[in-house]
N, C-alpha and C positions, 0 to 999 in steps of 0.2 A: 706325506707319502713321497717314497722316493722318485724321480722323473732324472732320467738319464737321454741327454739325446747327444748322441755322439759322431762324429765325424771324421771319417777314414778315408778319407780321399786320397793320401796319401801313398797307404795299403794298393788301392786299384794302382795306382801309376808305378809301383814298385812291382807288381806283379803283369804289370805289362812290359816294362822292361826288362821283365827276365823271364817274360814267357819262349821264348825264341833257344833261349840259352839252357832251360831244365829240358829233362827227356826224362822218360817213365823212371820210375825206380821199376827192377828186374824182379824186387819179391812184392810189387803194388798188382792190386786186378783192379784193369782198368775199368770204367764204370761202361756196362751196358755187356761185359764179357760174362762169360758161368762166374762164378764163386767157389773154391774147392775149399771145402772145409775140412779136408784131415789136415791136421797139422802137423808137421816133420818137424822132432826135434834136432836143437843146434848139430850140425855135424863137428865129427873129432880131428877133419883135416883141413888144411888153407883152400880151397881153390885159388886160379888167380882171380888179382884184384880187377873188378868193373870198374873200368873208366868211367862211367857212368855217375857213380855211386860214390860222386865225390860229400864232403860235409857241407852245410847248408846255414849260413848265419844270417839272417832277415831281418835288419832295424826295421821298425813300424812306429811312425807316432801315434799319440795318443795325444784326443783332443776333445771337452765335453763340457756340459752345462749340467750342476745340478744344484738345486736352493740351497742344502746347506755348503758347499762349495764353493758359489760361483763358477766360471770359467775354471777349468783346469787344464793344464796341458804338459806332456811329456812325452817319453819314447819306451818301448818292448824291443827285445831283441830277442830273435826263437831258433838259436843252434841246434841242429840236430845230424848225428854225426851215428856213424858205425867203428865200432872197436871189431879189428881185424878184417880178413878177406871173405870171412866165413857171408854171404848174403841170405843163411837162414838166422843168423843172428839178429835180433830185431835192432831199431838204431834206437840209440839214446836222443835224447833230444830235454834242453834247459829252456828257464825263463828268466830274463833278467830286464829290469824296469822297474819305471816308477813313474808319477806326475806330481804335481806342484800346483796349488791352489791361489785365485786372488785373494782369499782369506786365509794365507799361509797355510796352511793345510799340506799335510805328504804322506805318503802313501812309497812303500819300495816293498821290491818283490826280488829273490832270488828262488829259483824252484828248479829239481833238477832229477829225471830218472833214467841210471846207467845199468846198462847190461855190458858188461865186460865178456872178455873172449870167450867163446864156447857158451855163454849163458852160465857162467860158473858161479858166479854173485849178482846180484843185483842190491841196487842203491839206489836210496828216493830219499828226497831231503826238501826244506824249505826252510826259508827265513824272510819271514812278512814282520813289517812296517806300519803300523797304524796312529795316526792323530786325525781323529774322525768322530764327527757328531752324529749319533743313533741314535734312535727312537725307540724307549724303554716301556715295555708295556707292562711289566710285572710277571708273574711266575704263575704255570700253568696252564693247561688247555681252552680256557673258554675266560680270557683276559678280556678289557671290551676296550676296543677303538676310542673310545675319551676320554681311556685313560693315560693317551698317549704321552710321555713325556721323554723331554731333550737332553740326552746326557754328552758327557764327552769322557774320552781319557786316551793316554798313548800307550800301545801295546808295541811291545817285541813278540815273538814266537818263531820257537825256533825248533826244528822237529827233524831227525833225523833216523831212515832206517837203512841194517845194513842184515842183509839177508846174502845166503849159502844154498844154492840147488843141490836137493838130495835126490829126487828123479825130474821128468821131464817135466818143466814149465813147473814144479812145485818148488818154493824158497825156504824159508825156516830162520829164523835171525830175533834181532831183537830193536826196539824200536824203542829212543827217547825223544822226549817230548818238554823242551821250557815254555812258558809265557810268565813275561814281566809286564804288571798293567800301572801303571800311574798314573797322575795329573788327574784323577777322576771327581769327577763335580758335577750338581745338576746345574746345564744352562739356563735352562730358568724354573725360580722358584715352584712354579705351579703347571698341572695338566692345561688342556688347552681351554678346557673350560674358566679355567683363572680363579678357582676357590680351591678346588683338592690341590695338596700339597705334592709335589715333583714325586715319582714312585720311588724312585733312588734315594729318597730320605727314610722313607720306611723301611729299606734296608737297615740290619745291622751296622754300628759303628766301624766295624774292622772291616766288613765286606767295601767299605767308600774306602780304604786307605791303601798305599799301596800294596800289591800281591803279588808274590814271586810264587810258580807251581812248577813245579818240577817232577816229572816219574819217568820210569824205566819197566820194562816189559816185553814179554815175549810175544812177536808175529808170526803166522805163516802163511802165506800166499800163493794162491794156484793161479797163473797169469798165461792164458793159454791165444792172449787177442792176437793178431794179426798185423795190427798198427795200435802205437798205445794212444795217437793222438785222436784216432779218429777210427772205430774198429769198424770193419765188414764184419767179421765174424767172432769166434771164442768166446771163453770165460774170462770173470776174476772172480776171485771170491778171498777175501781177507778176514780173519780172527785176528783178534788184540786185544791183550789185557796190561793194563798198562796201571804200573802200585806209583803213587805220588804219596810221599812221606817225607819226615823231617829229617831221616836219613840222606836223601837227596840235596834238601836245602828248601824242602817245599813250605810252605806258610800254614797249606792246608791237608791233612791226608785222607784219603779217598782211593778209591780204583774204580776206574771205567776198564768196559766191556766193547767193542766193536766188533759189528761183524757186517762185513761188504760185499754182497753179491751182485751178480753184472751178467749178461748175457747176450749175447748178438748174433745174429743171422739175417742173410739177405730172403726178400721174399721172391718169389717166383723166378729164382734159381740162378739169378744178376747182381749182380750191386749198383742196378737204379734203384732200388730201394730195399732198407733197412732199417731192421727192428730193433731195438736194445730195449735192453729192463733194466730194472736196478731194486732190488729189496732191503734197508739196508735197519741197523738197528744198535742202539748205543743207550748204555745200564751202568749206571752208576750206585756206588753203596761208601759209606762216608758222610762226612760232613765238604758239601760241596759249595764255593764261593757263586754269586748267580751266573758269573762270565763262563765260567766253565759248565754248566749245566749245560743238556742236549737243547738243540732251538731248530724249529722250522725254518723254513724259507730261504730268498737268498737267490744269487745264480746260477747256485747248483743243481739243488737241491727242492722242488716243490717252484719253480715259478712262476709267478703271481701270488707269492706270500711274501709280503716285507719280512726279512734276515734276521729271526730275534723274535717275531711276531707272537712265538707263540712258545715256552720253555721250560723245561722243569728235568728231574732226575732222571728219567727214562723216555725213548722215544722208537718208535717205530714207524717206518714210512714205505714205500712204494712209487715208484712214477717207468713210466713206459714212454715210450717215442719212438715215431716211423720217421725216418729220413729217405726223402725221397730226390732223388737226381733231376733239374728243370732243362735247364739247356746253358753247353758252355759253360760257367766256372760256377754257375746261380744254383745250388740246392735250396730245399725248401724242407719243414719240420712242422710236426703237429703232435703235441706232448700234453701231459694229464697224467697225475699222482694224487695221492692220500697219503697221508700222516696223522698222527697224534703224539702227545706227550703225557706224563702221570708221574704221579710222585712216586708210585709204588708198582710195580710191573702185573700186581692185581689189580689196578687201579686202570689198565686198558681193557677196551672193549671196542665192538664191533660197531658199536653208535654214537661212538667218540669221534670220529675220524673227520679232518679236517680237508678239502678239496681246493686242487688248483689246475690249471690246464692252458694252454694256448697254444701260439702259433711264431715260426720266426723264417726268419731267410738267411741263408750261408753265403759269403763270396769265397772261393777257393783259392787263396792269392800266390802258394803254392802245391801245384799237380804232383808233383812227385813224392812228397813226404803228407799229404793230406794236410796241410794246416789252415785251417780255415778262420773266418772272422765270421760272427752271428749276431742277429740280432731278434732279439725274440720279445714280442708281448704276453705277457700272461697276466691271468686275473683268479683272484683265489680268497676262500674263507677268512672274515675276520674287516672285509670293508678293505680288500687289499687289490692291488694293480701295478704291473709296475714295466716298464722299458728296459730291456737288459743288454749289454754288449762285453762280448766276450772273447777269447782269442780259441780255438778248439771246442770240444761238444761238451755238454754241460756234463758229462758222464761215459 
């Protein structure tokens, strides 16, 4: 089981020495004021530019303990900047980082979503970095705990979309999508019991060998938040059907399905406190390699499920969370979802469904763009628990 215990000391000391120097952002509602939930779309002229509302680049180290790891340490940088004078345009804001393990181990991250002038395109992209030991439990809903086994491999992924507004806050574009996975092997021969054999051998021959997947596909997105890093209010909601074929250069061909819904509002008519949802649901049809299939858990998504915990061709989930404002930069959260997975989209049901929920603390290290650092326990179906640290809200 994963245990992450992290330390950001660093984060406080950097947010105190530039608390003196940030001043509100003009389109932020400060916490404890009403909440206006209509939303004005991008205007079509410059105002002048707020002095205010300059760009925002924040190094943070990163620094943590975890068993398959050891010690790790490294750096996050979180620009977040506004294209043009217009201040109903929301700011863009990147991720760029990585850390370095005493068991050689790395991890790199580049992530990034731009709204250009007027809100005329928008653009989201990433490209992660993985050489990391997971815990493989096998395929499907009701997997069992000993069968746990240690695998490894280095993944690329590299995923880009580039969407065109057609009316207000709705996009329309198209989105690709590579992963390159190699070096893949079981660390050790057997589950933890020490007689069944590693679950990854009972894979297929081709699914251990390297896999290049590559597709291409149509999105459209209604993004109507407020702040994308941390919303008081609005929508999202994302369709994606994305064809991975030998046309592309894929290994394997297949289409997944995505569809992301998100919802936010303050309660009792402030933003001390704030509710977001999320329902979200991803279908697969093809022959699909096991890394690419849908999986529970993670720190996004269901925490208190190990990332992988639970996996197969289709999945559907849910989780909800109240955020609530403590005092000074200190929020506080109380979170709880369901999910499940099936091979067959008739194969879900209403007694399927697997549960996770807990509880975490925020430090707000920058006031003006909302960016916060969290850290959250949760505990969830399947004999799972886990310590999560994170930069922004899980959703």
């Amino acid at each position: 089981m994963l245990l992450r215990l992290c330390l950001v000391s660093g984060l406080c000391l950097a947010a105190l020495s530039s608390a003196r120097a940030q001043t509100p952002d003009s389109t932020a509602t400060p916490v404890g004021q009403p909440v206006t939930t209509q939303q004005t779309p991008p205007a079509t002229t410059q105002p002048p530019k707020d002095p205010r509302d300059k760009p925002s680049f924040i190094p943070a180290p990163v620094l943590f303990y975890e068993p398959e790891t050891g010690v790790a340490a490294g750096a996050t940088f979180l620009p977040t900047w506004r294209h043009g004078r217009d201040t109903t345009v929301r700011k863009s804001n990147g991720r760029i980082g990585g850390w370095y393990s005493q068991k050689k181990q790395l991890n790199l991250q580049l992530s990034h979503t731009i709204f250009t002038r007027q809100e005329r395109y928008l653009v989201m992209g990433d490209i992660l970095f993985y050489d990391y030991p997971i815990f493989f439990y096998g395929i499907g809903n009701d997997t069992k705990e000993s069968n746990e086994s240690e695998i490894s491999y280095k993944l690329l992924i590299v995923q880009q979309r580039g969407l065109k507004r057609f009316r207000p806050f709705w996009f329309a574009g198209a989105t690709y999508r590579l992963t390159d996975m190699r070096s893949i092997k079981a660390d050790k021969p057997t589950v933890n019991d020490g007689d069944t054999p590693n679950l990854l051998l009972g894979l297929t021959e081709r699914e251990r060998q390297p896999t290049l997947i590559s597709g291409l596909g149509p999105t459209i997105i209604h993004d109507s938040r407020d702040n994308i890093l941390s919303s008081f209010t609005g929508d999202y909601l994302e369709a994606q059907a994305l064809f991975n074929g030998k046309g592309l250069g894929s290994d394997y061909s297949f289409t997944r399905y995505l569809l992301d819904a998100r919802h936010y509002q303050p309660l009792f008519g402030t933003a001390n406190t704030i509710w977001a949802s999320q329902v979200i649901g991803q279908f697969h049809s093809g022959t699909v390699p096991f890394r690419e299939l849908a999986n529970l858990g993670g720190i996004s998504l269901l925490r208190g499920i190990y990332e992988g915990r639970f996996r197969d061709r289709q999945l559907v989930a849910a989780q909800t969370e109240i955020r609530q404002h403590l005092f000074w930069r200190i929020n506080g959260a109380v979170f709880a979802g369901v999910g499940q997975v099936a091979p067959h989209v008739n194969d879900l049901g209403f007694d399927r469904f697997n549960f996770a929920g807990g509880a975490g603390i925020r430090f707000q290290f920058n006031r003006r763009d909302r960016i916060n650092v969290r850290f959250d326990y949760g505990v969830g179906s399947g004999g799972n628990s886990g310590l999560y640290f994170g930069v922004n809200e899980a959703f």
